[in-house]
LUMLUM-445116 format. One line per field, with one value per atom (N, C-alpha, C): atom name; x, y, z. Coordinates in steps of 0.001 Angstrom, whole numbers, plus 500000, padded with zeros to 6 digits. Atoms other than C-alpha are relative to their C-alpha. Layout:
N
atomo CA_...
x X_...
y Y_...
z Z_...
This chain:
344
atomo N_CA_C_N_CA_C_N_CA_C_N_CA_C_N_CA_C_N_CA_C_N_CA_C_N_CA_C_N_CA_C_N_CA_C_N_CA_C_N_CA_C_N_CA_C_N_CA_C_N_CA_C_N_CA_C_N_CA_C_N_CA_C_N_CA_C_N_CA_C_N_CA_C_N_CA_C_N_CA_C_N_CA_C_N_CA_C_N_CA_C_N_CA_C_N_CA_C_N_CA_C_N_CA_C_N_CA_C_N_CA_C_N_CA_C_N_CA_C_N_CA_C_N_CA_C_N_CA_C_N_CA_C_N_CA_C_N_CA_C_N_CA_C_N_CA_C_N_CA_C_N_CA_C_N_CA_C_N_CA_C_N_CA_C_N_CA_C_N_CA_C_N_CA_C_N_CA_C_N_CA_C_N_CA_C_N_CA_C_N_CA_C_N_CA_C_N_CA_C_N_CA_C_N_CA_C_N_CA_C_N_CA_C_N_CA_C_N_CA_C_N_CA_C_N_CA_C_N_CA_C_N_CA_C_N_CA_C_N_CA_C_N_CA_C_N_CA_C_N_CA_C_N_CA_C_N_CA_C_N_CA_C_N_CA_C_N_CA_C_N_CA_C_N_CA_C_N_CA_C_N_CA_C_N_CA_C_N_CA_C_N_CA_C_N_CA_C_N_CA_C_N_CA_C_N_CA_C_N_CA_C_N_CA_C_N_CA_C_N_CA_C_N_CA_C_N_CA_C_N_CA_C_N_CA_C_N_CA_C_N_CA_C_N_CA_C_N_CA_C_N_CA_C_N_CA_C_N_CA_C_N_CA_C_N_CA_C_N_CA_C_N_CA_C_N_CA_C_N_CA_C_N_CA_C_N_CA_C_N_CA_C_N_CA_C_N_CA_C_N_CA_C_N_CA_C_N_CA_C_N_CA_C_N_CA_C_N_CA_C_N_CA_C_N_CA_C_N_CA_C_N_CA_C_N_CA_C_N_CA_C_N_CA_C_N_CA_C_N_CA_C_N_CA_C_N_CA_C_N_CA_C_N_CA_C_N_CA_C_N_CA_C_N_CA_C_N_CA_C_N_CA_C_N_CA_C_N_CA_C_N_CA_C_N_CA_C_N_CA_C_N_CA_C_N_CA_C_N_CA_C_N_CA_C_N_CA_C_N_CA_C_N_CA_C_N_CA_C_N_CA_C_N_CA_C_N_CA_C_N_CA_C_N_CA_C_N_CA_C_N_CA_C_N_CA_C_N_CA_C_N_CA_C_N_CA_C_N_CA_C_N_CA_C_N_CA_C_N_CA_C_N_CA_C_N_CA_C_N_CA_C_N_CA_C_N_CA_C_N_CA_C_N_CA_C_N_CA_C_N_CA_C_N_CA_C_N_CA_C_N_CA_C_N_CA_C_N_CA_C_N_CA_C_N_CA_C_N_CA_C_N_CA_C_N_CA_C_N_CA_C_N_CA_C_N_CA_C_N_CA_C_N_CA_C_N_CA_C_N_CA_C_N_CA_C_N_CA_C_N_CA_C_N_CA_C_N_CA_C_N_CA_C_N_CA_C_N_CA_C_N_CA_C_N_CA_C_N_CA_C_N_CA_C_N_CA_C_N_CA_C_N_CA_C_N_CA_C_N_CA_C_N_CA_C_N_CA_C_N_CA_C_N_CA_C_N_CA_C_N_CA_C_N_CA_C_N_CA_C_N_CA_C_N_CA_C_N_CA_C_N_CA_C_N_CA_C_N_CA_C_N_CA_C_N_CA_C_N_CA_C_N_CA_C_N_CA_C_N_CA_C_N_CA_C_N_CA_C_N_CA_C_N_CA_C_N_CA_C_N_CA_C_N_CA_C_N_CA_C_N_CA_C_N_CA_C_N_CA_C_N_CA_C_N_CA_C_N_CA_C_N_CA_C_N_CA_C_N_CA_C_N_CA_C_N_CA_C_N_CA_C_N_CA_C_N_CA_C_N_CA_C_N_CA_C_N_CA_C_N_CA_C_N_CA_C_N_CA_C_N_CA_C_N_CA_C_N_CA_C_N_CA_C_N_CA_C_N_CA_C_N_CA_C_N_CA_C_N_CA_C_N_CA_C_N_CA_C_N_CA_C_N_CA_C_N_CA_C_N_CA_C_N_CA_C_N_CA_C_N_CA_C_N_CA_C_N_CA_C_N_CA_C_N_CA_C_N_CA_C_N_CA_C_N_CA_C_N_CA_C_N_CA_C_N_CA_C_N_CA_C_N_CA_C_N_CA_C_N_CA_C_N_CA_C_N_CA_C_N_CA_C_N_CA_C_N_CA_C_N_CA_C_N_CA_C_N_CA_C_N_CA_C_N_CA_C_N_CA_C_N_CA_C_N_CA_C_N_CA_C_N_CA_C_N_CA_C_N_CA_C_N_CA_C_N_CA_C_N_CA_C_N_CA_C_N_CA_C_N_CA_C_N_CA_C_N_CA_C_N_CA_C_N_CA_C_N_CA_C_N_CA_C_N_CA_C_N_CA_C_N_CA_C_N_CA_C_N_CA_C_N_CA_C_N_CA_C_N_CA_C_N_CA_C_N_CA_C_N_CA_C_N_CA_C_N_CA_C_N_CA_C_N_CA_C_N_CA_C_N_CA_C_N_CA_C_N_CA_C_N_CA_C_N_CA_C_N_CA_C_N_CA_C_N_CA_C_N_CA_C_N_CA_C
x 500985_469329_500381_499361_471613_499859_500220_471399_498167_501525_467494_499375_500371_467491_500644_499436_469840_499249_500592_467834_498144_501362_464381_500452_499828_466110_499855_499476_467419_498732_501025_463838_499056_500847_462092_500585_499505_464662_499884_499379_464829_497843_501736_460337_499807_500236_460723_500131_499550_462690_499044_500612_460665_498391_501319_457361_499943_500026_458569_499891_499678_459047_498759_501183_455587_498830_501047_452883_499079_501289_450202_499921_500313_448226_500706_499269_450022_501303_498561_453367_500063_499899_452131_499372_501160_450173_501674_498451_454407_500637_498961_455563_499400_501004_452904_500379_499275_453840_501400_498992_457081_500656_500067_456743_499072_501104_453558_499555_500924_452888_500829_499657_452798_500735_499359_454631_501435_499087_457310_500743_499880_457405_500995_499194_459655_499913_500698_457911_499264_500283_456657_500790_498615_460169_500356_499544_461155_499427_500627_458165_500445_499251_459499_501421_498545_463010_500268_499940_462035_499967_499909_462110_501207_498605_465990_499887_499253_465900_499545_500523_466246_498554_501075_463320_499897_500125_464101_499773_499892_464473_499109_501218_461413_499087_501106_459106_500595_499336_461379_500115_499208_462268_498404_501046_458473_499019_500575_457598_500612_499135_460281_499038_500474_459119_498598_501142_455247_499586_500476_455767_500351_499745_457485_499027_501041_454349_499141_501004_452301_499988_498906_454650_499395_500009_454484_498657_501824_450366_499733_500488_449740_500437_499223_452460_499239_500480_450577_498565_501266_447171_499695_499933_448253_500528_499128_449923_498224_501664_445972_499481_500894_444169_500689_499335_446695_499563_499758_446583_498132_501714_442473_499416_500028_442816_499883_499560_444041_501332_499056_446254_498715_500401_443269_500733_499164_445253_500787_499079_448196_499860_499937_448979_499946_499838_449847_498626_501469_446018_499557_501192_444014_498590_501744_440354_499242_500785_438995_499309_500494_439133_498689_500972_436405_500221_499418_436420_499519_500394_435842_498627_501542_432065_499490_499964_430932_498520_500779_428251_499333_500691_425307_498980_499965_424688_498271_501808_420545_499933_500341_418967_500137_499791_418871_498331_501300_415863_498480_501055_414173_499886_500550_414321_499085_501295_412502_499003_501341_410074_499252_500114_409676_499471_500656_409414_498350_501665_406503_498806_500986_404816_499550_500819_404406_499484_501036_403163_498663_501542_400538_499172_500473_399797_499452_500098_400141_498469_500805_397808_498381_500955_395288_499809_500665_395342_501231_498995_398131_500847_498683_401065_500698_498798_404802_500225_499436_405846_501312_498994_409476_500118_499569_410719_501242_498680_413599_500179_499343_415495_500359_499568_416400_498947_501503_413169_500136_500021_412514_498614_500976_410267_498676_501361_407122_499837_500380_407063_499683_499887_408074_499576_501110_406209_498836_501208_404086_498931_501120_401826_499238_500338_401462_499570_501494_399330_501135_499446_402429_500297_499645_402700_501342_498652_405321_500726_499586_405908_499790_500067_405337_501779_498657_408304_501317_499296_409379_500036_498965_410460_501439_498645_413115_501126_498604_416501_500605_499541_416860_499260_500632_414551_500355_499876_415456_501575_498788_418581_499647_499609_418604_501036_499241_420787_500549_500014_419970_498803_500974_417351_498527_501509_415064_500066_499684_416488_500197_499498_416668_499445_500077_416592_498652_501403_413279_499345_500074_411721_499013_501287_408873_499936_500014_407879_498638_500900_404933_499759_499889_406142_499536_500138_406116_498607_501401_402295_499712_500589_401953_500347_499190_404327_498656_501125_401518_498707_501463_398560_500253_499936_400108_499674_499878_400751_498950_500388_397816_498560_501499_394012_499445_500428_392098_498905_499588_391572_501269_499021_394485_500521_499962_395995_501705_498416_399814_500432_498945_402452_501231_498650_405765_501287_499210_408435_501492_498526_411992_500666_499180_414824_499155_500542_413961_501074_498579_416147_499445_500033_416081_501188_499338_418103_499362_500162_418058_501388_498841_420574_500069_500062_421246_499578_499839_420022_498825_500662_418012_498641_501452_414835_499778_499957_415887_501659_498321_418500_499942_500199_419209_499322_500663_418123_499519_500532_415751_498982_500943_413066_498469_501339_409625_498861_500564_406605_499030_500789_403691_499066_501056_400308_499350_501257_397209_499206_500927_394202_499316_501383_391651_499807_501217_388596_498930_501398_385204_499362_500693_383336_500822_498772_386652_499312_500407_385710_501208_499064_387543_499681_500170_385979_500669_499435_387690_501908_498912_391148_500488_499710_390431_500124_499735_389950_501084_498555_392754_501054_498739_395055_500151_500172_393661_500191_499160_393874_502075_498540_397505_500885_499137_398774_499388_500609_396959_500624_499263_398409_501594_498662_401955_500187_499676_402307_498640_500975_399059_498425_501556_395185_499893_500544_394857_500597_499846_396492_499083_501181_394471_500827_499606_394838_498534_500926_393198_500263_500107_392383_500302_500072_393584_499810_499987_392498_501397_499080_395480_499577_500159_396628_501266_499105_398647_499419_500511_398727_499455_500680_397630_498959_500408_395558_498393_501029_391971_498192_499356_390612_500775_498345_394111_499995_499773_394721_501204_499185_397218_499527_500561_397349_500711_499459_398272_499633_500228_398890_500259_499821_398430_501512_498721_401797_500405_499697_403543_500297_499159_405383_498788_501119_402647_498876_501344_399771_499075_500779_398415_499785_500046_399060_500521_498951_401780_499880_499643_402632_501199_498013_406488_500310_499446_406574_500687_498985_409774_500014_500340_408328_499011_501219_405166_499931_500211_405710_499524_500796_403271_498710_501047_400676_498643_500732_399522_500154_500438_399825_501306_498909_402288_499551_500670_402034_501137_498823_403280_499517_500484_401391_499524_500742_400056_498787_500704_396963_498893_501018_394081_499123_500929_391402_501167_499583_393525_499274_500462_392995_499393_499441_391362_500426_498817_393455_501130_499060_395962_499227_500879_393264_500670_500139_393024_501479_498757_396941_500403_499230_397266_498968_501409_393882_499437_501293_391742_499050_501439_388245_499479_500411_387721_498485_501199_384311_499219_500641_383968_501073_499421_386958_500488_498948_388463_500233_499137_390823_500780_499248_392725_501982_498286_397095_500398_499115_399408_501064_498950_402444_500954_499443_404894_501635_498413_408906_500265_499680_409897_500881_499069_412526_498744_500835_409621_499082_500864_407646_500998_499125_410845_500194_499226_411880_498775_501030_408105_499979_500014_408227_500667_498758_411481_500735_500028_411199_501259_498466_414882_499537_500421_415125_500359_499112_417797_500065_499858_417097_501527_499206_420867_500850_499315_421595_499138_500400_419809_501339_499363_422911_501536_498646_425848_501179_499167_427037_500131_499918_427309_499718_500948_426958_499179_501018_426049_498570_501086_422893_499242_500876_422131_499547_500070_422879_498533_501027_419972_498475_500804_417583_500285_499981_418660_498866_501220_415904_500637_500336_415769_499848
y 499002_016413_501396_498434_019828_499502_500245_018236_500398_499347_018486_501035_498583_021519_501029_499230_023408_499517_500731_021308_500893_499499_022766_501596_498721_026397_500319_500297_026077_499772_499990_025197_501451_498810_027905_501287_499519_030160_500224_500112_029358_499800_500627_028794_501927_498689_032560_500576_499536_033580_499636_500243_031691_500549_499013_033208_501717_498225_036689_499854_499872_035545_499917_499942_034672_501083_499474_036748_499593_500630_034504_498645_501200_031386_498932_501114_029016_500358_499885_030251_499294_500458_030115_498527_501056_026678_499021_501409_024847_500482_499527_026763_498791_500955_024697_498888_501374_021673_499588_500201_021907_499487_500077_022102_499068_500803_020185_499010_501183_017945_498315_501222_014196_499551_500921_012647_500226_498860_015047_501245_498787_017866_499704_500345_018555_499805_500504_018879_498979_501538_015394_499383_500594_014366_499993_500143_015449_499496_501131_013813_498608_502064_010499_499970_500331_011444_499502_500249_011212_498357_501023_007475_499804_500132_007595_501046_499242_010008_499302_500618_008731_500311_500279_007795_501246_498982_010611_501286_498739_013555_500018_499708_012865_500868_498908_015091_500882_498820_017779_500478_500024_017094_500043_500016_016467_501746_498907_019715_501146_498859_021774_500181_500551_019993_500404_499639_020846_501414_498582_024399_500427_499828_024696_499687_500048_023301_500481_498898_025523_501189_498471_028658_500062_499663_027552_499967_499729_027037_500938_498887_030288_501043_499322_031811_499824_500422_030210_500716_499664_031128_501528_498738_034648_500518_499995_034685_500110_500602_033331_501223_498760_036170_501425_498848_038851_500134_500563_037424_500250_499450_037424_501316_499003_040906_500654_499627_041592_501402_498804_044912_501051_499179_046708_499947_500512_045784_501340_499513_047870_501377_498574_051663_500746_499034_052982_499678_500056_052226_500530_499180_054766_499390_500652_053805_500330_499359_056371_500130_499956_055756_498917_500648_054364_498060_502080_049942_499534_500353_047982_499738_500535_047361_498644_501401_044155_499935_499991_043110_498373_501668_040585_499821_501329_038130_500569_500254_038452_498104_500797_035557_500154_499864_034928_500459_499623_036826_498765_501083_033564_499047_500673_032157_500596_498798_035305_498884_500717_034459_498709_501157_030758_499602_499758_031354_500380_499343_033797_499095_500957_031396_498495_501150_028670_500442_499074_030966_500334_499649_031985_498856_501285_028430_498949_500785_026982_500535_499345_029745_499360_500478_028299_498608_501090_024973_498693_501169_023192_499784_500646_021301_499856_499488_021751_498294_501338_018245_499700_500459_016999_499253_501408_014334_499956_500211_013067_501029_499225_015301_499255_501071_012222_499281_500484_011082_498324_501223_007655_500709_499523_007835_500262_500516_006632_501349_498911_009501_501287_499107_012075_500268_500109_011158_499295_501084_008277_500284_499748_008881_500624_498877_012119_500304_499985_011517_500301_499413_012547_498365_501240_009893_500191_500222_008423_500637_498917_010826_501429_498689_014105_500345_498822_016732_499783_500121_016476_499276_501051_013402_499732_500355_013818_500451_499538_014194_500747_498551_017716_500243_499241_018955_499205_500322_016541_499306_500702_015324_498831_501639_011623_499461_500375_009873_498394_501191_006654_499900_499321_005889_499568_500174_004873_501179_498907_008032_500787_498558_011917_500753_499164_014747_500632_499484_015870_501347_499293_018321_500983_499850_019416_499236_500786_018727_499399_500620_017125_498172_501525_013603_500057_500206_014539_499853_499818_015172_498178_500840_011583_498899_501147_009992_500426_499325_011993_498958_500314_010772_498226_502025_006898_499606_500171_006847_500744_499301_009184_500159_500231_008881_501788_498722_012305_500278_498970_014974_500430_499981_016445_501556_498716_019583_500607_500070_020140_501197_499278_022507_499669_500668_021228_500690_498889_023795_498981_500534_022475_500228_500337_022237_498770_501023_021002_500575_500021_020513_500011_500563_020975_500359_500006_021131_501475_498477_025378_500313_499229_027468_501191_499058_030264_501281_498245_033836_500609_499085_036642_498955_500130_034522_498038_501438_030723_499815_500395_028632_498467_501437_024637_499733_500205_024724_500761_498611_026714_499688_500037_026671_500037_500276_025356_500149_500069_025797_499106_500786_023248_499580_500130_022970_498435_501126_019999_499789_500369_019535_498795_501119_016442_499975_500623_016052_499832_500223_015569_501077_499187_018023_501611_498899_020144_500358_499697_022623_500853_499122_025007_501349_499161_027713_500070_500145_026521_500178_499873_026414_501672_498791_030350_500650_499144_031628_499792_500083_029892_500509_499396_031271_501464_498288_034702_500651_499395_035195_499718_500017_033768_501277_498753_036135_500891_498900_039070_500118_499954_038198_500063_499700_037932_501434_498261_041091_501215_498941_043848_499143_500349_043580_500355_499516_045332_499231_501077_042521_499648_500312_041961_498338_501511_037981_499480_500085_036860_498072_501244_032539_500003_500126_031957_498097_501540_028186_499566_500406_026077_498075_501578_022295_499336_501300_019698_499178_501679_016319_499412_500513_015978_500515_499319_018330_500472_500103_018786_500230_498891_021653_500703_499505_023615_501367_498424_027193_500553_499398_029553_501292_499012_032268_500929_498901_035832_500830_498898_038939_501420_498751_042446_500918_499758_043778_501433_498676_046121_501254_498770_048030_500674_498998_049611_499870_500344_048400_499571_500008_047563_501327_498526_051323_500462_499240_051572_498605_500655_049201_499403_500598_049249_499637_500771_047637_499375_501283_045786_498673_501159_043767_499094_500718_042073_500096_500098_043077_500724_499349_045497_499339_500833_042603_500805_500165_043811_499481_501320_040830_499198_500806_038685_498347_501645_034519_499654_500517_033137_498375_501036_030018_499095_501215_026613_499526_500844_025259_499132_500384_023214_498675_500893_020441_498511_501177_017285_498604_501151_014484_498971_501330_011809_498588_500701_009225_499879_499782_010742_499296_500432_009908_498576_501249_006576_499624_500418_005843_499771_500430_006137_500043_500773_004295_501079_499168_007166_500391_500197_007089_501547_498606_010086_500038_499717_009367_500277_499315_010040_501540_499043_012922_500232_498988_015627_501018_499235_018141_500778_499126_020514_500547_499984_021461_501317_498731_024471_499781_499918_025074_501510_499404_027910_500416_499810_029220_501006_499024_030704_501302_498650_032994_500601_499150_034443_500750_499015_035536_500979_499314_036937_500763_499232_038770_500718_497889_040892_500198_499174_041126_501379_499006_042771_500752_499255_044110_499609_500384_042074_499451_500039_042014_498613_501171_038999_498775_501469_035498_499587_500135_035064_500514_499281_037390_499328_500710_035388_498741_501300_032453_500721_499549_035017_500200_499861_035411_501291_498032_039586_500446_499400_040702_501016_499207_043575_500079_501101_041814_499949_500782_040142_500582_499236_042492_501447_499275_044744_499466_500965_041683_500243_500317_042479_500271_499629_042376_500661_498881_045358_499100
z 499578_443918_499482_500546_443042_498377_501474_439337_499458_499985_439766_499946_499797_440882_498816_500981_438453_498586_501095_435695_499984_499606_437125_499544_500150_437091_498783_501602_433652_499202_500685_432290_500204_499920_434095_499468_500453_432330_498785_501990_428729_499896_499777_429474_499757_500337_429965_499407_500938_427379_498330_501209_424801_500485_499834_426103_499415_500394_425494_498446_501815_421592_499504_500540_421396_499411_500702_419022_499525_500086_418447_500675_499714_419230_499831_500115_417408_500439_499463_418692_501320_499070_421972_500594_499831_421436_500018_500244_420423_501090_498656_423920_500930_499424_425303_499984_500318_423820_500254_499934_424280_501504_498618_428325_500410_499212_428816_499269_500287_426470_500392_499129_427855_499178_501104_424684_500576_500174_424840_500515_499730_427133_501190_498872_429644_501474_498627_432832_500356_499788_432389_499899_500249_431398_501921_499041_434872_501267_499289_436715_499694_500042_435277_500639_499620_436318_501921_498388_439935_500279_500090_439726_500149_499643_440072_501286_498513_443424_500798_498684_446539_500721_499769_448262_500964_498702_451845_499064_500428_448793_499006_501049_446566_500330_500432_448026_499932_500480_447984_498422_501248_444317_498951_500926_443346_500525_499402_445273_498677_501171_442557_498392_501195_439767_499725_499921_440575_500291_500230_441255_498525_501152_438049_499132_500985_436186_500257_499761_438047_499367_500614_437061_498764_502020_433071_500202_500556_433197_500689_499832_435030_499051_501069_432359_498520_501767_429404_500070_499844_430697_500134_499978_431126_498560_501335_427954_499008_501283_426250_500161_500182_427494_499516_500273_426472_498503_500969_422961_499659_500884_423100_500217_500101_423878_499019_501313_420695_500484_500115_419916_500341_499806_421440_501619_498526_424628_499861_499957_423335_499797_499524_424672_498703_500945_421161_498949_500673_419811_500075_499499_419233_499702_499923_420296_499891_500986_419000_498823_501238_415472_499779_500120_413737_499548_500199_413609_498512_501360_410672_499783_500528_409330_500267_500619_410029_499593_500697_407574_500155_499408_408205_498492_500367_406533_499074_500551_403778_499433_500888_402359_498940_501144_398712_499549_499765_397403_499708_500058_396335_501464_498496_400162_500489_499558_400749_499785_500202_398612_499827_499666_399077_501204_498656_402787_499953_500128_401969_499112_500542_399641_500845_498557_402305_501013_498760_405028_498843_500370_402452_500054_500445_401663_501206_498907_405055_500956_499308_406653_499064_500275_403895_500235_499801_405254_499363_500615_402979_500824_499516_403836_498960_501071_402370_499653_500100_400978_499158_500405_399485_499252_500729_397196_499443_500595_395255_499032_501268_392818_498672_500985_390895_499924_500211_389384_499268_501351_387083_499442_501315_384017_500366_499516_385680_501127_499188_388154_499390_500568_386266_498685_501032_383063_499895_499756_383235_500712_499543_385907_499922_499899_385248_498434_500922_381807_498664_501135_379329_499408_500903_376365_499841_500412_374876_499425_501095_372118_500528_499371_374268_500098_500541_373344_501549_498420_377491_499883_499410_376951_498904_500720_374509_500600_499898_374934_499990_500136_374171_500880_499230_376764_501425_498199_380060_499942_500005_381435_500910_499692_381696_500612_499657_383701_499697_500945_382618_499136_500937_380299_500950_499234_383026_501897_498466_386353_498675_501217_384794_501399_499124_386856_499699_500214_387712_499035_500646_385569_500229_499331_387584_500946_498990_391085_499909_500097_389933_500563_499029_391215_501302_498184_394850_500196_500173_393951_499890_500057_392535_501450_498807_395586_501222_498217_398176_499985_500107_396784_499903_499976_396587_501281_498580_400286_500591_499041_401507_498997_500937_400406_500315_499645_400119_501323_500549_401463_499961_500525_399989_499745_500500_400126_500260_499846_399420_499241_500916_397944_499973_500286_396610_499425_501052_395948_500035_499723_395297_498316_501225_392301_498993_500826_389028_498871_500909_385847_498888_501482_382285_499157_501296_379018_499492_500502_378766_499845_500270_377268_501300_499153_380388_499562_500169_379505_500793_498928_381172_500789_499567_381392_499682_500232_380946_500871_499327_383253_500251_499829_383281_501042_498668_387185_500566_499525_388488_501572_499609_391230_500125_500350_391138_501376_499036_393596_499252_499977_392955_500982_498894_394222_499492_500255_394910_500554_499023_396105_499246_500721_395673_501468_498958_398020_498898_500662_397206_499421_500490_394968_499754_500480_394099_498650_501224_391283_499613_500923_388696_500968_499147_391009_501325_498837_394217_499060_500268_391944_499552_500384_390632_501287_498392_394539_500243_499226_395502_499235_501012_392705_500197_499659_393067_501649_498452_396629_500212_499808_396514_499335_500705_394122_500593_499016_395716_501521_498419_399163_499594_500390_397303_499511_500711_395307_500382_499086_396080_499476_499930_396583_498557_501176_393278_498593_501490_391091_499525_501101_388272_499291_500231_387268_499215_501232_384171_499876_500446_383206_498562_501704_379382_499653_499803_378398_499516_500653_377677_500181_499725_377970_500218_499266_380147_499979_499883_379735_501548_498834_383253_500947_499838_383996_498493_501417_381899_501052_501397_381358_500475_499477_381889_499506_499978_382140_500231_499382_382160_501297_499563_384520_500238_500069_384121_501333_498868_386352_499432_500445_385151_500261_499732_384210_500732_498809_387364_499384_500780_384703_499146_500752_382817_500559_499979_383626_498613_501495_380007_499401_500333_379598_498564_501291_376556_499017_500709_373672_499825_500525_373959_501564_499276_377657_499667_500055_377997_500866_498885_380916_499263_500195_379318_498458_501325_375535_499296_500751_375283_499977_499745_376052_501123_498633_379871_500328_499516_380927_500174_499673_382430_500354_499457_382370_501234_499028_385713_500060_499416_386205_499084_500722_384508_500777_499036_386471_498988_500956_385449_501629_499585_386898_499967_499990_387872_498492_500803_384846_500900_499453_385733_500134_500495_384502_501367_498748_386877_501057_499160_389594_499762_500706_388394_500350_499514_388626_501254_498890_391865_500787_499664_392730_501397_499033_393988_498712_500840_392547_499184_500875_389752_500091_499748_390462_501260_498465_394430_499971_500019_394007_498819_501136_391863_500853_499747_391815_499565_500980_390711_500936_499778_390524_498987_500365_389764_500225_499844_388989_499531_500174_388772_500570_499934_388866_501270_498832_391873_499615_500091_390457_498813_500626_387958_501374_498775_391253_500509_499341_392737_498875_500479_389694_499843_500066_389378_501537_498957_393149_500386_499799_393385_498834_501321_389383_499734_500379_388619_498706_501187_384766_499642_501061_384088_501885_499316_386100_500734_499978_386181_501576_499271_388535_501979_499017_391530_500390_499789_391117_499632_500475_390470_501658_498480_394755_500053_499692_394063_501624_498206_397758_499802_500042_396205_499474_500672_394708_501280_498745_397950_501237_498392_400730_499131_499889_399035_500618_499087_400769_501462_498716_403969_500781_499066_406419_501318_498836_408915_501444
């Protein structure tokens, strides 16, 4: 029993001494362990030792033993909060001076505007839709009206993974995956990553961001695809965008347009714009009248519906929103870049 006891003293001694050494968490997390943990520690060591004391002097002996593990966890627990005090705890701090900055957190300016392009889109009625990043041929070419010999399918312009998966190149699939599973009416936008075979500089990058539109119902015209283009851009950048139709041509799409937006930087004012060329005119967009062929693939009737699809680069909207010259600088991490996005 006097062995017990001088054994109990002797811990709560050398328990104190190593508390005072402590300066952080983990110091005071192996004081911890050292006293309490069940493997190992010693105040569970000396709950097992009571198994050799006589039976008349155990509660005495389990009474020592249990204030002592009271002692160290009120000691440890006083010890934690000192510690989450910090050194603003300590007398020689002045609390005066000024603290460090802490700095929150912007989006990247294309979440911005990604966000904002589905609130425009959604408020007209669409829905956002998804798909794979990892396409096969038939999605990503086939359905979508491009022959065999079309330039996008060579080898220099897509990355193949095998010769029948390549990384999408356009979210134009998710368009054909909607309309497999879902008869019209039809009214979607598809923004996500898409991939090609680009060299990186101001205004080209292997991976970039794509938004993608679609509608098919009944008695869809080229007139219902110019409102909806023109109000979108107008609700993105100002009422007074000027947005011009130039004819063009996609294989899936027929008759196909580009579509411009009167350039911010001049206005069609000078000749030596560095934004537009000296043109006026800025191309952001591809659209056109759904083929129907396309129709046809993914057995909806070109003769009860048509429709029309758009497509354009998300970091080209973000760079005339926010007038950023070089693409690049959206995928570089600069805080100082990013933290000029911060929202108020």
């Amino acid at each position: 029993m006097n062995n017990l006891k001088e054994t109990v003293h002797k811990h709560k001694k050398t328990f104190d001494e190593a508390l005072e050494g402590v300066q952080d968490v983990k110091a005071l997390q192996e004081v911890r362990n050292l006293y309490l943990s069940r493997s190992r520690g010693h105040i569970p060591g000396l709950f097992e030792s009571l198994k050799s004391v006589k039976p008349e002097d155990k509660p005495t002996a389990g009474k020592m033993i249990n204030d002592l593990k009271n002692y160290v966890q009120a000691k440890i627990k006083e010890c934690q909060e000192k510690l989450k005090a910090g050194p603003q705890a300590a007398d020689d701090v002045d609390l005066t001076l000024p603290g460090e900055p802490r700095y929150i957190g912007s989006p990247n300016p294309l979440v911005i505007i990604q966000e904002e392009i589905e609130d425009i889109f959604q408020r007209m009625g669409f829905s956002v839709e998804d798909g794979p990043e990892i396409e096969t041929d038939y999605y990503n070419f086939e359905a979508l009206n491009f022959p065999p010999h079309h330039p996008a399918r060579d080898d220099w312009d897509t990355l193949y993974i095998t010769d029948d998966l390549l990384l999408r190149t356009h979210t134009s699939p998710v368009q054909i995956r909607v309309m497999e599973r879902r008869k019209p009416p039809i009214r979607i936008i598809t923004p996500g990553k898409v991939y090609r075979k680009e060299t990186p500089d101001p205004t080209h990058l292997p991976m970039f961001y794509q938004v993608e539109g679609l509608v098919v119902d009944e008695g869809i015209t080229f007139a219902h695809l110019k409102g909806t283009m023109e109000y979108f851009l107008k609700t993105l950048f100002h009422e007074k965008t000027k947005v011009r139709f130039r004819p063009s041509f996609f294989p899936f799409t027929e008759p196909s347009a580009e579509v411009d937006i009167g350039c911010p930087a001049c206005d069609g004012g000078t000749g030596e714009c560095r934004t537009c060329g000296g043109t006026g005119w800025i191309e952001l967009s591809g659209a056109g009248m759904v083929d129907p062929q396309v129709l046809k693939n993914v057995n909806i009737d070109p003769e009860k519906y048509s429709g029309f699809a758009w497509g354009m680069g998300i970091e080209r909207l973000a760079m005339h929103a926010y007038q950023i010259p070089d693409l690049r600088s959206f995928y570089e991490n600069d805080l100082r870049f990013i933290r000029q996005f911060l929202k108020k």
